[in-house]
C-alpha positions as CSV (number, residue, x, y, z in Angstrom):
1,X,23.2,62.2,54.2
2,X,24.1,58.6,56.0
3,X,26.5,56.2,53.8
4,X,23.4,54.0,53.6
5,X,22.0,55.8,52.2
6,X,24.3,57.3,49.3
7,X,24.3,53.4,48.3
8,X,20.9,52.8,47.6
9,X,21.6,55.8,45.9
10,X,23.6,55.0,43.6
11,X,22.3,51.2,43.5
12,X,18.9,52.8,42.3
13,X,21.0,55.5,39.7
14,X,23.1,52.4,38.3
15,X,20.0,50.2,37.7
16,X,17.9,52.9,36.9
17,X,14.8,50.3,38.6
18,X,13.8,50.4,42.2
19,X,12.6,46.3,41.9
20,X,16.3,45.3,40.3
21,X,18.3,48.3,43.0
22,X,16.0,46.2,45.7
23,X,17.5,43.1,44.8
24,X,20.6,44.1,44.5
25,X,21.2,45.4,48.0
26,X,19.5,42.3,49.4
27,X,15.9,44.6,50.7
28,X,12.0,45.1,49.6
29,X,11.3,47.8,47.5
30,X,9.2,50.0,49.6
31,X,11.9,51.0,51.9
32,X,13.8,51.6,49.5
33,X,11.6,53.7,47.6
34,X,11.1,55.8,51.1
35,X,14.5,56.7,51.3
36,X,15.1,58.2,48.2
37,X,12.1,60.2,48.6
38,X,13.5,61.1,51.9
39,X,17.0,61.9,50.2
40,X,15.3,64.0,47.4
41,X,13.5,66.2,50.8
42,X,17.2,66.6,52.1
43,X,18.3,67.6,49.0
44,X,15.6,70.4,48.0
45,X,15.6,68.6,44.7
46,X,14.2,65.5,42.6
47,X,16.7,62.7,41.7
48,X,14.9,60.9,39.6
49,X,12.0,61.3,36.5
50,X,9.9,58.7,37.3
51,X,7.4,57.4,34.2
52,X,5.7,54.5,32.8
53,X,8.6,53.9,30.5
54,X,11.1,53.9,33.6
55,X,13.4,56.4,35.3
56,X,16.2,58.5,34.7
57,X,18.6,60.5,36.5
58,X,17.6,64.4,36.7
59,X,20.8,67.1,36.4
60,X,20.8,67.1,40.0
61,X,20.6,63.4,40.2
62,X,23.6,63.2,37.7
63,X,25.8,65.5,39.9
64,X,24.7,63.4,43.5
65,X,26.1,60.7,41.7
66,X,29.5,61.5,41.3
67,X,29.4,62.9,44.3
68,X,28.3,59.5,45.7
69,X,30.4,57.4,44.0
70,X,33.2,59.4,45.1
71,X,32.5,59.6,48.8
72,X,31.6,55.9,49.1
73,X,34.9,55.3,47.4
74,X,37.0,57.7,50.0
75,X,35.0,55.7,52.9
76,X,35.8,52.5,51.7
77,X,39.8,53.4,51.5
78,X,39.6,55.0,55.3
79,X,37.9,51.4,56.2
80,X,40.6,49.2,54.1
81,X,43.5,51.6,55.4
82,X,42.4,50.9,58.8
83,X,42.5,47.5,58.2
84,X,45.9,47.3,56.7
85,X,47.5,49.6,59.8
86,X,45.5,46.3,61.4
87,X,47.6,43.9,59.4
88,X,44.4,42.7,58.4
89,X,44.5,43.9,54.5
90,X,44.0,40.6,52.9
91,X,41.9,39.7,49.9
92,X,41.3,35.8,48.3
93,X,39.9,36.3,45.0
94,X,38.6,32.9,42.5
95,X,39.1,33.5,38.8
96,X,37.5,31.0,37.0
97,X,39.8,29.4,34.0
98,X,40.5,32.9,31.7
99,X,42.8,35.2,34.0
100,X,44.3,36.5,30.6
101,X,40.7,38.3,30.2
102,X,41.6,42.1,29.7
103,X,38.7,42.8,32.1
104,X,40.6,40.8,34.5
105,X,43.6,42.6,33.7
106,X,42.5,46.3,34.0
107,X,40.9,45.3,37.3
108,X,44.1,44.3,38.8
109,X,45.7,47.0,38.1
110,X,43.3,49.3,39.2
111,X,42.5,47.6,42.5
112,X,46.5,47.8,43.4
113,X,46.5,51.0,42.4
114,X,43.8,52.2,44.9
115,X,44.6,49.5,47.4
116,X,48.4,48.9,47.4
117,X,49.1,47.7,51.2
118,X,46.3,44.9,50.6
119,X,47.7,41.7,49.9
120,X,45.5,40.1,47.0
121,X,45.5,35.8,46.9
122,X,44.2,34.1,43.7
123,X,42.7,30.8,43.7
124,X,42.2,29.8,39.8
125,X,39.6,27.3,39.7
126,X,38.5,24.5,36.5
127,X,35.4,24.2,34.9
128,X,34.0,22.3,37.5
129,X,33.6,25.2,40.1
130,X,31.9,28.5,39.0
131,X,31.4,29.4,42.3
132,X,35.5,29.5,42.6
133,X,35.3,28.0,45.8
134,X,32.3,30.7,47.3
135,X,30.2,28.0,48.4
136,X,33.1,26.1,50.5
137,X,34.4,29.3,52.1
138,X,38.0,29.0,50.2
139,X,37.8,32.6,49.1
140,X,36.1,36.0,49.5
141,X,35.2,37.2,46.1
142,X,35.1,35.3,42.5
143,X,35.1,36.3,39.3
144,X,33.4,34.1,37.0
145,X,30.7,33.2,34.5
146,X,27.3,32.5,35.5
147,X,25.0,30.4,35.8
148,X,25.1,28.4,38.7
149,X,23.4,28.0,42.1
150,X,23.0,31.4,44.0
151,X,21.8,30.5,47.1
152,X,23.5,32.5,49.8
153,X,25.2,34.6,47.2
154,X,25.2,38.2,46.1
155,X,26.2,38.6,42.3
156,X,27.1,41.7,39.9
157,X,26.9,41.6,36.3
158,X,30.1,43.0,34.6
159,X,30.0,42.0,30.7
160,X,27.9,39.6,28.4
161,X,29.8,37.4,25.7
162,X,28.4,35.6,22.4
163,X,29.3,32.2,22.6
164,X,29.4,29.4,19.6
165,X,30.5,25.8,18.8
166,X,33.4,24.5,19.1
167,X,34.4,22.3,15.9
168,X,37.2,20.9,14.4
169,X,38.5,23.3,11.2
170,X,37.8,19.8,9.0
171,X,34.1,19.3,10.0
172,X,31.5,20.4,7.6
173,X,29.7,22.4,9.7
174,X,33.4,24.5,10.2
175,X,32.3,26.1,7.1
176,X,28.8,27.3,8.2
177,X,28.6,31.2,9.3
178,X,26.7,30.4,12.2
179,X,24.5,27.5,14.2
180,X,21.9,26.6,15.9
181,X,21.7,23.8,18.6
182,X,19.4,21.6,16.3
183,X,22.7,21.3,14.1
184,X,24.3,19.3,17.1
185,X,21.9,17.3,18.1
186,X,23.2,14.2,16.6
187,X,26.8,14.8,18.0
188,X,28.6,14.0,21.2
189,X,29.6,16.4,23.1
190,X,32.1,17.6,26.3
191,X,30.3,17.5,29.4
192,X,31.9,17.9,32.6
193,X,31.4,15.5,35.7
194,X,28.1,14.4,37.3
195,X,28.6,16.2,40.6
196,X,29.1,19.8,38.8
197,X,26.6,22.7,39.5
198,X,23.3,21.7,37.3
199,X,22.5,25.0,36.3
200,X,25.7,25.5,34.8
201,X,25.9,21.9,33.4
202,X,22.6,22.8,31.4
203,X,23.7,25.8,29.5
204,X,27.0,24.4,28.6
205,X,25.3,21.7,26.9
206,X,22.5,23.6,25.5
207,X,19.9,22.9,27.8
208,X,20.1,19.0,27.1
209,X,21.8,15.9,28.4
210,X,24.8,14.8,26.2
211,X,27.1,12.1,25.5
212,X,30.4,12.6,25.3
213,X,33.7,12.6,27.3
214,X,33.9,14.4,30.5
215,X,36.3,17.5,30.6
216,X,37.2,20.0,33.3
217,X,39.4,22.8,31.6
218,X,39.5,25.2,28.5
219,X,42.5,22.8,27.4
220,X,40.7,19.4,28.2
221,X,37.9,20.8,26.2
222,X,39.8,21.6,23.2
223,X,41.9,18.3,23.3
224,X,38.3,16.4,23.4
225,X,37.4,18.4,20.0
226,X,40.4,17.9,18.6
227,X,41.5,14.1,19.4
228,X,37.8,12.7,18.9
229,X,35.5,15.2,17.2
230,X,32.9,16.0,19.9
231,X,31.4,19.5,19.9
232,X,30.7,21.4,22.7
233,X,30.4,25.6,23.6
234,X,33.1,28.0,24.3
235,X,33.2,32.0,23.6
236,X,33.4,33.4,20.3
237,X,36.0,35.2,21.0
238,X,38.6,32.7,22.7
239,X,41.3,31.7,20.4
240,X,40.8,28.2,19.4
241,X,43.9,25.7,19.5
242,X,45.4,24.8,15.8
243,X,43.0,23.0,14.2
244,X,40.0,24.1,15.9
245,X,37.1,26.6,14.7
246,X,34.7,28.6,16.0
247,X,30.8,29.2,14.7
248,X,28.7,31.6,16.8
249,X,25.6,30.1,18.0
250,X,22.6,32.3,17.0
251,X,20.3,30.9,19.2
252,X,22.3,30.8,22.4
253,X,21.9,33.4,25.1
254,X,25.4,35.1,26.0
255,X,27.6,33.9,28.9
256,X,27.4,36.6,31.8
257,X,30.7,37.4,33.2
258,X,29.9,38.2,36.9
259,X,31.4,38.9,39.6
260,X,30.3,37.2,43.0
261,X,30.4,37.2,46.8
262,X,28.3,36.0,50.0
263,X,25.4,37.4,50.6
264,X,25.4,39.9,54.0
265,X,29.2,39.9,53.6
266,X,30.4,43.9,54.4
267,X,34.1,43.5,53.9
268,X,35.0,47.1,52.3
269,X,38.0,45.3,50.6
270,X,34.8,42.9,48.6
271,X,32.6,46.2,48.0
272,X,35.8,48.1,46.8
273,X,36.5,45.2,44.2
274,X,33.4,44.6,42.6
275,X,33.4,48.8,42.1
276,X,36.3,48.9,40.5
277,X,35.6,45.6,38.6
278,X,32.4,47.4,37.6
279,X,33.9,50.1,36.4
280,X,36.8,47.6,34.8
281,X,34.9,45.9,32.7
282,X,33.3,48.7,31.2
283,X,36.0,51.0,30.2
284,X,37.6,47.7,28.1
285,X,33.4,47.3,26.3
286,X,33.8,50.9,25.7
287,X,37.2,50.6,24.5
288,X,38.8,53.4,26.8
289,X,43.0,52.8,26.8
């Protein structure tokens, strides 16, 4: 059993799809599809129930991927030992504007405690870069919201969050129990500048052009609310400044919290932290201390 191909593996257990496991490790399906039928001949034993309505994991597949996880794991800490011995054990992460996420914060914790020798850099970014500085090469993994322009990038999904409309407590729709975008259509709103990623321009602003003043952080954006009585999105569950309300928008899609690196890049210390990040984000969904 190659390391290879544990990952497709587990890439095709965690998606439980062979088209999205395909995209996620960057190759066409068929291949794919070949090895795990080779891996099931290895093993004496089917991994997968494959239907009409999908797959699943078989008991067997269930154990191999424990199994997997754990041994990819182990291989990834010989490689990012190595690299430490090396003096080579460095890791520049982006965090896009909320590092007091508790996402954020159980991953950090958990990637020191697995990797304690590597030295971790954070580059907090504004609102004006999801990418955290991927596409101009200043750091090696980001964690973020989507979307923006993935060309060249590989991304991983680690949580979805409602979103809603950021008002001042006195405005009359403050009182409403929740919005659509037609409510704001005769506001202004925060916008950020001309030159920022268009994708995630466009679903900031609800999928239209606005009027309004330009911001480029969580506080600017608040301030511009507050001071002049513009709208604008932000997530339900952020903590709005004194004064300031929140009304979920109910026909908004959710802002993906993602975590993202370049495409083709096979630093262990990146696969290790999008793992763990993985695995962060959904013990604090679940709830788990």
């Amino acid at each position: 059993m190659e390391l290879r191909t544990m990952r497709y593996f587990v890439a095709v257990a965690e998606e439980l799809h062979f088209g999205r496991a395909a995209t996620r490790l960057h190759m066409s399906q068929p291949p794919l599809s070949r090895a795990i039928k080779q891996l099931e001949t290895d093993v004496g034993a089917a991994l997968f129930e494959r239907s009409s309505a999908g797959v699943t994991l078989t008991a067997v597949g269930a154990v191999l991927l424990d199994e997997a996880r754990a041994l990819l794991a182990q291989a990834d800490r010989v490689r990012v030992r190595v690299a430490a011995a090396a003096g080579a054990a460095t890791l520049t992460v982006g965090i896009l504007g909320d590092s007091a996420d508790p996402g954020a914060t159980r991953l950090a914790r958990a990637y020191h405690r697995q990797h304690p020798r590597v030295e971790v850099r954070v580059r907090e970014t504004d609102l004006t870069d999801p990418t955290c500085g991927l596409h101009a090469g200043l750091v090696d993994v980001a964690l973020t919201r989507g979307p923006f322009d993935e060309t060249g990038l590989s991304v991983r999904e680690l949580r979805v969050d409602p979103v809603g409309a950021l008002l001042r407590a006195d405005d009359p729709l403050a009182r409403r129990s929740g919005l659509k975008l037609a409510d704001l259509a005769d506001r202004r709103w925060f916008r950020f500048p001309g030159d920022t990623d268009p994708l995630w321009q466009a679903y900031w602003n609800g999928g239209e052009l606005r009027d309004g003043p330009v911001v480029r952080a969580v506080q600017e954006c608040q301030q511009a609310v507050l001071w002049n009585g513009t709208v604008g999105m932000t997530l339900q569950h952020h903590k709005p400044a004194e004064g300031l309300t929140v009304v979920p928008l109910i026909d908004m899609p959710p802002s993906r919290v993602l975590a993202a690196w370049n495409e083709g890049d096979t630093n262990p210390l990146i696969r290790s932290f999008v793992q763990i990040a993985t695995a962060a984000y959904r013990e604090v969904s679940a709830g788990t201390p």
